[in-house]
C-alpha positions in Angstrom: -23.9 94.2 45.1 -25.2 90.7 44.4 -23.1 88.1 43.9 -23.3 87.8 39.5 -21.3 84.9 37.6 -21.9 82.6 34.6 -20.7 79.5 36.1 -22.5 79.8 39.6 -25.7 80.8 37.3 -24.9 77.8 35.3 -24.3 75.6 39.1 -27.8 77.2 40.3 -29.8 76.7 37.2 -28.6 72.6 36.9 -29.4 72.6 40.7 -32.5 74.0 40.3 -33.9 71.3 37.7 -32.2 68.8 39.8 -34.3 69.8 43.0 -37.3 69.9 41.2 -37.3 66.2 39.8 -36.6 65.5 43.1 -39.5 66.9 44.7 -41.8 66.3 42.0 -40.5 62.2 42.7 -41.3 62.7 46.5 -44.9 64.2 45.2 -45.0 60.7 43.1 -44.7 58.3 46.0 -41.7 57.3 44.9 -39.0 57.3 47.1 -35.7 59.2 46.5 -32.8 57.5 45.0 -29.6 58.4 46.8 -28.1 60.0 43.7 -31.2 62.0 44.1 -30.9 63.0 47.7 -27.4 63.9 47.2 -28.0 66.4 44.3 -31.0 67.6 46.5 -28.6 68.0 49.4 -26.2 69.8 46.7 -29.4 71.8 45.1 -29.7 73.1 48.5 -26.5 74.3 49.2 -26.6 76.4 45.4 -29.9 77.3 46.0 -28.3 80.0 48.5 -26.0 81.1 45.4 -29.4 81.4 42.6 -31.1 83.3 45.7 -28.3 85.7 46.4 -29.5 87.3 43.2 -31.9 89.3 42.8 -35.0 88.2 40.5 -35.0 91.2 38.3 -31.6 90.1 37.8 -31.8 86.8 37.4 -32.7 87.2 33.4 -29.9 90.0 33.2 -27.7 86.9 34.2 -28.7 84.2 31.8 -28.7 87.0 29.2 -24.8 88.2 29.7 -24.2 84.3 29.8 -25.3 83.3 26.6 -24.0 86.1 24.9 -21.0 85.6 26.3 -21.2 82.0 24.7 -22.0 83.5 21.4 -18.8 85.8 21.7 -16.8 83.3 22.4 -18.6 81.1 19.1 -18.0 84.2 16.9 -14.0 84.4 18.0 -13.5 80.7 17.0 -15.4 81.0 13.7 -13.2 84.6 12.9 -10.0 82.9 13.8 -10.9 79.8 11.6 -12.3 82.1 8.4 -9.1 84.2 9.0 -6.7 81.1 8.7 -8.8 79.7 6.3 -8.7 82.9 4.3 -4.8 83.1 4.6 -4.1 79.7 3.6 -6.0 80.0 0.7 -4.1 83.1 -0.1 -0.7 81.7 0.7 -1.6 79.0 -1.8 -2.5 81.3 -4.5 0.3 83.2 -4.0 2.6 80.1 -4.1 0.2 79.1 -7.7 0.8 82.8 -9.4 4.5 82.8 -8.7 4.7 79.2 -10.6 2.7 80.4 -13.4 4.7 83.6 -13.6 7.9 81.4 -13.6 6.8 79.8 -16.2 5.8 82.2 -18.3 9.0 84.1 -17.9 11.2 81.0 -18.9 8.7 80.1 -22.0 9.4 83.9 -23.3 13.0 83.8 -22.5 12.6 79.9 -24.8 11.0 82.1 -27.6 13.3 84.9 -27.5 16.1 82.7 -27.8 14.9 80.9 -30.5 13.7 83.9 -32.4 17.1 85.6 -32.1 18.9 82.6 -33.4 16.4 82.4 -36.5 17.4 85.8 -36.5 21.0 85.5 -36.9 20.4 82.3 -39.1 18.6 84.7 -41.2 21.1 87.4 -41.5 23.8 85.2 -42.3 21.7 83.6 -45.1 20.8 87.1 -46.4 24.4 88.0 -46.3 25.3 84.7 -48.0 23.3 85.1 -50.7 24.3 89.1 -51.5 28.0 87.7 -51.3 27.1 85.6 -54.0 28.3 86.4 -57.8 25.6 86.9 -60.5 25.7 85.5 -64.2 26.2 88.5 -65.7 29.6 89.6 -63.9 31.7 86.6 -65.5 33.3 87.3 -69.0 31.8 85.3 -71.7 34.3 82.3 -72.9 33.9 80.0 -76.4 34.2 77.2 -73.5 34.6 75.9 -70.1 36.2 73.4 -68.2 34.3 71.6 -65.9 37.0 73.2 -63.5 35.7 76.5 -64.1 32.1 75.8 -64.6 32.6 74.5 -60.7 34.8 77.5 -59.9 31.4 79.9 -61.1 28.9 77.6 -59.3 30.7 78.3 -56.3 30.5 81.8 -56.4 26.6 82.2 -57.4 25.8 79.5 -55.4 25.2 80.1 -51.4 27.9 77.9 -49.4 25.3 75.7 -47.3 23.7 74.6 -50.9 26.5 74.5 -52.7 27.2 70.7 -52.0 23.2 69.7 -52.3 23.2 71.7 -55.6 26.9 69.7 -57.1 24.9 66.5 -56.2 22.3 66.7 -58.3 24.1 68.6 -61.4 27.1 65.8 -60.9 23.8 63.3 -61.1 22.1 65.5 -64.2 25.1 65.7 -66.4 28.7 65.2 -64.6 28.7 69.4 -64.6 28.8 69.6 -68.5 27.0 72.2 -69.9 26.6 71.0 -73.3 25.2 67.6 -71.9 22.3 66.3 -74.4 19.8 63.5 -73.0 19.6 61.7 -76.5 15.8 60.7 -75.8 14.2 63.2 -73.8 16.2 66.0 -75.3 16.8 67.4 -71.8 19.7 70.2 -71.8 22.7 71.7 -69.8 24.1 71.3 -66.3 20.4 71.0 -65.2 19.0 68.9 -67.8 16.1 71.1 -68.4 13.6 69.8 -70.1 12.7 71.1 -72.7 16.3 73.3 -72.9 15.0 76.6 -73.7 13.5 77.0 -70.5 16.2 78.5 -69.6 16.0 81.7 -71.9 14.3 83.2 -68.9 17.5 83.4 -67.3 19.9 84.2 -70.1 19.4 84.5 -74.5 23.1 82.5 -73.9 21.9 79.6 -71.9 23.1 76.9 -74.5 26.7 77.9 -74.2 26.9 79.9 -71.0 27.6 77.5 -68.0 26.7 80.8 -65.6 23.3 81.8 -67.7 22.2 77.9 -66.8 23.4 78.1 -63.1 21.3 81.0 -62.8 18.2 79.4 -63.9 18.9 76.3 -62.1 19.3 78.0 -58.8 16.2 79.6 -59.4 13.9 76.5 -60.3 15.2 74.8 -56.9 14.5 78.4 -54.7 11.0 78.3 -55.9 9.8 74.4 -56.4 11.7 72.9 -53.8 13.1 76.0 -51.1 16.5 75.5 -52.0 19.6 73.4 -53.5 19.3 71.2 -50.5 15.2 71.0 -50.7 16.0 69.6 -54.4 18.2 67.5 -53.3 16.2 65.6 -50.9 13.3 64.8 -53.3 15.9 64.0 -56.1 17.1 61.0 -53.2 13.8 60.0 -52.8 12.6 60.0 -56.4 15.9 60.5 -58.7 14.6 63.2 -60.3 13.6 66.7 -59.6 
């Protein structure tokens, strides 16, 4: 068997270019350098190595040599793509587990929110179906302003009660026959003009409840609520 390796094919082939400019500087005139005769001296001594292989072979050689280069090339580039590729992956993973984190403790936010307008609801709703309506108090010839408190209380939904005594303390000191001598403005609401409140009641000139019916009513739908009312009758003194 011949004597076949990459490195002493790699040794003969640098010889062999190395013999050559040397001979081809002796063909010149020129006279050696001693760097030359040494790697002439060398040449010679590899030049037994390159010959020890057959020239068929010799192609075979240089062939297996630079594919072996290109193997090895490939290897490095597949081991740099692969930990390219996994680092890239290991940050996305790390990016998709932040997101989901997030979006799990925004839902759980909402959720929590939603169930405590939820129960803020409920207890309104069950606020209001507590309350008394006009029609279940007995008719009286008259009321103290004691009493006409006592029914506002019970028709009126605890967290507006107070907003709602502000503004009829402010309207007529919660007397129900209260008269505005130059607007003509009426009741514990001082509607204006007085009959509006029929819709609530054919009794609303005498009946304290009948006008706390109707006054409840025009603060739910102009300003949300006693305490809606309120807060534009403190910022304009009237509603």
């Amino acid at each position: 068997m011949s004597r076949i390796s990459v490195r002493g094919f790699a040794v003969a082939s640098a010889t062999a270019v190395t013999t050559v400019g040397a001979v081809v500087g002796v063909a010149a005139g020129g006279a050696p350098a001693a760097d030359d005769n040494n790697n002439f001296e060398a040449a010679a001594a590899d030049t037994t190595l390159l010959a020890d292989i057959p020239a068929g072979q010799q192609a075979q050689v240089q062939t297996a040599s630079l594919t072996q280069q290109a193997d090895a090339q490939a290897s490095a580039a597949d081991a740099a793509a692969k930990k390219s590729a996994e680092e890239s992956a290991r940050l996305q993973a790390a990016k998709d587990a932040k997101s989901k984190k997030a979006a799990a403790e925004a839902k759980a936010e909402a959720d929590r929110k939603a169930a405590e307008q939820k129960k803020k609801d409920e207890a309104e709703r069950a606020s209001r179906s507590a309350v008394r309506d006009a029609s279940s108090f007995t008719a009286q010839g008259s009321y103290t302003v004691a009493q006409v408190k006592a029914m506002a209380r019970q028709m009126v939904p605890a967290d507006q009660f107070q907003c709602f005594s502000n503004i009829v303390n402010h309207e007529s000191t919660w007397n129900y026959r209260a008269v505005n001598p130059s607007s003509g403005a009426y009741g514990l609401m001082q509607a204006l003009p007085g009959h509006k409140m029929s819709s609530a009641g054919a009794d609303w000139q005498t009946n304290p409840a009948t006008q706390i019916k109707w006054g409840l009513s025009y603060m739910d739908s102009r300003y949300g609520s006693p305490c809606g009312a309120w807060s534009f009758w403190q910022a304009n003194n009237w509603y």
